[in-house]
C-alpha positions as CSV (number, residue, x, y, z in Angstrom):
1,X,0.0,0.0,0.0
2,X,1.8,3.5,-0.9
3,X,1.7,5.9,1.5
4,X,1.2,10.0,1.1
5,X,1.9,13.1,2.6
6,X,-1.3,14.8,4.0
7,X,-1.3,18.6,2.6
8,X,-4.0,19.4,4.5
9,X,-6.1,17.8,7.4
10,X,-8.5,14.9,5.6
11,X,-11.4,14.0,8.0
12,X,-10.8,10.2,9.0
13,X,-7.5,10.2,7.6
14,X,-4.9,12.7,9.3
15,X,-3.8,15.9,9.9
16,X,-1.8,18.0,7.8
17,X,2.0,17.2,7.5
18,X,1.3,13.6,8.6
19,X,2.3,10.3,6.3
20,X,-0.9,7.7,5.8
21,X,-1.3,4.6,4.4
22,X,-3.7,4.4,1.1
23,X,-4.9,2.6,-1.5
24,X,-3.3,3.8,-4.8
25,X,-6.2,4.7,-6.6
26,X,-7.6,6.6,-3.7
27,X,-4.3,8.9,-3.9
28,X,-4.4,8.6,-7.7
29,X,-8.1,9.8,-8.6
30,X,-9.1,12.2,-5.2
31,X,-6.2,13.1,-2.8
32,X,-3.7,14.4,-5.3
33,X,-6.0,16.0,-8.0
34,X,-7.5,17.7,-4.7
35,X,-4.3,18.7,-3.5
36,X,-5.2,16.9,-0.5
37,X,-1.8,15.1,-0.4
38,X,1.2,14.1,-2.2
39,X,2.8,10.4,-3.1
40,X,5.4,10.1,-0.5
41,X,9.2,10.0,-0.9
42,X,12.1,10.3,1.7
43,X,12.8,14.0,0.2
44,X,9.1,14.8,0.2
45,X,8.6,13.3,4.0
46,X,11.7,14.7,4.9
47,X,10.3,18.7,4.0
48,X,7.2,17.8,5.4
49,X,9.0,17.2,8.9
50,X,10.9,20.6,8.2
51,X,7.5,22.4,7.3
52,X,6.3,21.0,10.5
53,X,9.6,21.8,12.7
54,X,9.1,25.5,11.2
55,X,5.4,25.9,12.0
56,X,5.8,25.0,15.3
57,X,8.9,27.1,16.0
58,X,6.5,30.3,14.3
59,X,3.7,29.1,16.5
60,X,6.2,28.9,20.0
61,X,7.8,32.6,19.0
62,X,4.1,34.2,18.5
63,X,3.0,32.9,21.4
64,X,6.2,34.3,23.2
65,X,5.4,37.5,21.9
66,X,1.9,37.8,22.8
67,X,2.9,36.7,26.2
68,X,5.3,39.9,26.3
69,X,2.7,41.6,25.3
70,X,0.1,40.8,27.4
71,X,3.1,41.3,30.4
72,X,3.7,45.1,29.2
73,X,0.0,45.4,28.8
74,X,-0.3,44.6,32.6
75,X,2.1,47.7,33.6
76,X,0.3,49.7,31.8
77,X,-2.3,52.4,32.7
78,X,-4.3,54.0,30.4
79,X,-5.9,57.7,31.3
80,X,-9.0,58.4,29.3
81,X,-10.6,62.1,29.8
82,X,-14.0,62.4,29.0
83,X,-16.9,65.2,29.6
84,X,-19.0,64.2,32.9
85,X,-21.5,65.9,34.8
86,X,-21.3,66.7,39.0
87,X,-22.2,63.2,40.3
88,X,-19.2,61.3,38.0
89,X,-21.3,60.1,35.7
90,X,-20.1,60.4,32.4
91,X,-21.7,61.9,29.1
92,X,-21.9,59.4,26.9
93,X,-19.5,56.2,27.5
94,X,-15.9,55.5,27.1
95,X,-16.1,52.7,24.5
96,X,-13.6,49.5,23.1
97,X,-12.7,51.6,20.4
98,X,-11.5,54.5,22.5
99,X,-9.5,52.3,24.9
100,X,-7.9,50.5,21.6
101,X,-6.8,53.8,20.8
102,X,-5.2,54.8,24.1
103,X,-3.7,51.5,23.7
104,X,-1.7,52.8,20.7
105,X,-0.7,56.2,21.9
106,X,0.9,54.8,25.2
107,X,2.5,51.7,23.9
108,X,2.6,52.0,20.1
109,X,1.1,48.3,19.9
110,X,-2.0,48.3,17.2
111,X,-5.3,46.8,18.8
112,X,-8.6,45.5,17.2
113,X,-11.0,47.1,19.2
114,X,-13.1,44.1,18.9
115,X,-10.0,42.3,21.0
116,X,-11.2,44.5,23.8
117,X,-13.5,42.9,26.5
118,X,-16.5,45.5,28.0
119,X,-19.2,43.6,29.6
120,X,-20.8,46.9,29.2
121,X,-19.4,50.5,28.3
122,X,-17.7,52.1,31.0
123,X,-20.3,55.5,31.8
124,X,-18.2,56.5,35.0
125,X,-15.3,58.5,36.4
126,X,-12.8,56.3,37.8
127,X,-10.7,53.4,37.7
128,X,-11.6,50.6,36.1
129,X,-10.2,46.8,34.9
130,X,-10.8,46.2,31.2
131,X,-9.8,43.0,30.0
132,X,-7.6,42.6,26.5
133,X,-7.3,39.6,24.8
134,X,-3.8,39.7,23.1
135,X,-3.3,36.1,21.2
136,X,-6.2,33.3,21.3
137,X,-6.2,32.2,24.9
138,X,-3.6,35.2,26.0
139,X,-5.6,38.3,28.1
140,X,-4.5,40.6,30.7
141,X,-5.9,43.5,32.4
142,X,-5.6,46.8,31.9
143,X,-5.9,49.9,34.2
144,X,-7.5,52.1,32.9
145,X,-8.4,55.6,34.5
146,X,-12.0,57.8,33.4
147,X,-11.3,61.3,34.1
148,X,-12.6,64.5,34.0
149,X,-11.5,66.6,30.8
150,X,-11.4,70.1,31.5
């Protein structure tokens, strides 16, 4: 039985990078003409380990660098003025956009709004905890500071 190079992840058969077992004609006439995987060879199995070596090192050094992120995230304190009346309250709301952008001017780092966790819109002076998801299962928590602009 030859075997082949999974290109991509085949439901019931493997993931991506991986080397199967199949019939010939199933590689022949649908995994190859799909560019679902490739006849196997000791140079093609031997870039597929090197593709797969490489991905993982990428995948290690991005999550590295959204955990320094998410660390000079943490230090950070974020001072938002906005127009309130006497009793604190504020005048519209300080929104994920807004905090995204005070984001940028202290640190420089580019946020998606949308990466910014609000239960609800903060609509108080204060100090408040505001959650920021960095990477897929990276957050931390930001201090950020409502007050009064003059």
């Amino acid at each position: 039985m030859p075997q082949a190079i999974l290109l991509k992840d085949v439901e019931g058969l493997g993931e991506a990078g991986s080397v199967v077992d199949v019939s010939p004609g199933y590689l022949r006439n649908y995994l190859a003409p799909n560019r679902l995987a490739q006849a196997a060879t000791d140079a093609s199995v031997a870039a597929a380990q090197r593709e797969r070596e490489r991905a993982e090192t990428a995948a290690r050094e991005t999550e590295e660098r959204a955990q320094e992120t998410a660390a000079l995230l943490g230090k950070t304190v974020l001072t938002i003025s906005h127009r309130a009346g006497e009793d604190g309250s504020l005048f519209g709301s300080v929104t994920t956009k807004e905090i995204a952008d005070a984001v940028r001017q202290a640190r420089g780092l580019k946020l998606d709004h949308r990466k910014v966790q609000l239960e609800q819109p903060i609509r108080e002076l204060g100090t408040h905890m505001v959650e920021i998801e960095v990477a897929p299962g990276v957050t931390t928590a930001v201090k950020t500071m409502v007050v009064e602009a003059k």
